[in-house]
N, C-alpha and C positions, 0 to 999 in steps of 0.2 A: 066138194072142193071147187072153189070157184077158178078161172085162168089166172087171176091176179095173184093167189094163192100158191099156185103151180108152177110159176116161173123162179128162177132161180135168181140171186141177187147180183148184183154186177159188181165186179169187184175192181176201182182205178187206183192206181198210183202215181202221183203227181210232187215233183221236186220245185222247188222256186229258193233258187240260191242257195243256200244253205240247210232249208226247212224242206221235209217230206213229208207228204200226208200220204195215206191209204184210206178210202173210203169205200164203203160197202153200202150197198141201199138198193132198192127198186128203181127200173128205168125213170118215171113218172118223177122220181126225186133227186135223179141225177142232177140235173139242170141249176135247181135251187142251190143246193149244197155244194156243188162248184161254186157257184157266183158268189156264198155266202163267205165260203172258205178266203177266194179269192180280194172280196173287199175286207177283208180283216186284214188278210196278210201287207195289203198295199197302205192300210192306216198305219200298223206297225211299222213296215218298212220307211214309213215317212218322219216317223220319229228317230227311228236309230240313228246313229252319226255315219257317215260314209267312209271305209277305211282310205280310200283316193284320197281325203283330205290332206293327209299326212301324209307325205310322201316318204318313201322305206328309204332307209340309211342306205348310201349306194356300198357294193360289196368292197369287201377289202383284199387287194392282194397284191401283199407284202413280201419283199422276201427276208430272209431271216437275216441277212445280214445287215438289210438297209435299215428293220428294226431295232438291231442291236447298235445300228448306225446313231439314230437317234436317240437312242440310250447315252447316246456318245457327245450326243447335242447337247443335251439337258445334261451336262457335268455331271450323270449317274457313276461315271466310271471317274471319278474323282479320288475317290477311296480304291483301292485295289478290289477288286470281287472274286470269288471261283468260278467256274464251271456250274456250283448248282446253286448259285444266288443268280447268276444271269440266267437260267433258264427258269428257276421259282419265277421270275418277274416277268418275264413274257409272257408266262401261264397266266400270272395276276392280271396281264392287262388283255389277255382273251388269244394270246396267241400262243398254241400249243403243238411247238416242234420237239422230233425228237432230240434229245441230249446229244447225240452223234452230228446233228443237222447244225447244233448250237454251236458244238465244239468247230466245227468245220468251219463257220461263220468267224468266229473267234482268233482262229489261225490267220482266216485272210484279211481280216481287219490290224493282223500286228505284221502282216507283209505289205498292206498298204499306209503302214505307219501311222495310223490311228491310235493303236492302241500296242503296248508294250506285255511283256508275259515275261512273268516272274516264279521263279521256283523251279521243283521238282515234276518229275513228268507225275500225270493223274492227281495235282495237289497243286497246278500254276496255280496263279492269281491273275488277273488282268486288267491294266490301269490306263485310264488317256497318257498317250506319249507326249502329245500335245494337245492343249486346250481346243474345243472349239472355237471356232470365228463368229 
């Protein structure tokens, strides 16, 4: 058995953003096989698009009432609604409060006279008192 035979291999792991390698090889070929790894990944990397370009939707937060406010804007509530057609449509448009949260929202919009309630308890409807401006 010769030394070169005898020694055990080296075993690196190496991350670059996203992509991980592990490479396994003799001292002697370490060198190579980094350098070779690494101008690959830099060619690649030069073609992908850069996610920075696009800058991210800034976050949203709303509360449910001023939501349901603008439900109120947009002559949504022009027709009378219930309790689970307003909250179906907040779900639809990505906002997902609970029905207790909705109902509560609902209340203080027909004590700030937005909006009027109609009916029996657990079965109101809820209509603009007054149009938007």
């Amino acid at each position: 058995m010769t030394e070169k035979e005898a020694r055990p291999p080296i075993r690196v792991k190496m991350k670059i953003g996203e992509v991980e390698f592990e490479i396994e090889c003799q001292e002697d070929q370490l060198q190579p096989t980094v350098d070779k790894i690494l101008s690959t990944v830099t060619e690649k990397l030069k073609d992908m698009p850069v996610m920075a370009e696009r800058p991210a939707p800034p976050p949203r937060a709303e509360t449910c009432k001023g939501i349901i406010q603008k439900l109120w804007e947009e002559n949504w509530f022009s027709a009378a609604k219930g309790l689970s057609e307003v909250h179906s449509e907040l779900a639809r448009r990505g906002f997902h409060y609970d029905r207790t949260a909705v109902a509560h929202a609902l209340i203080d919009l027909v004590k700030d006279g937005i909006l009027t309630r109609e009916g029996k308890p657990r079965r109101y409807q809820y209509a603009q008192k007054r149009p938007p401006p």
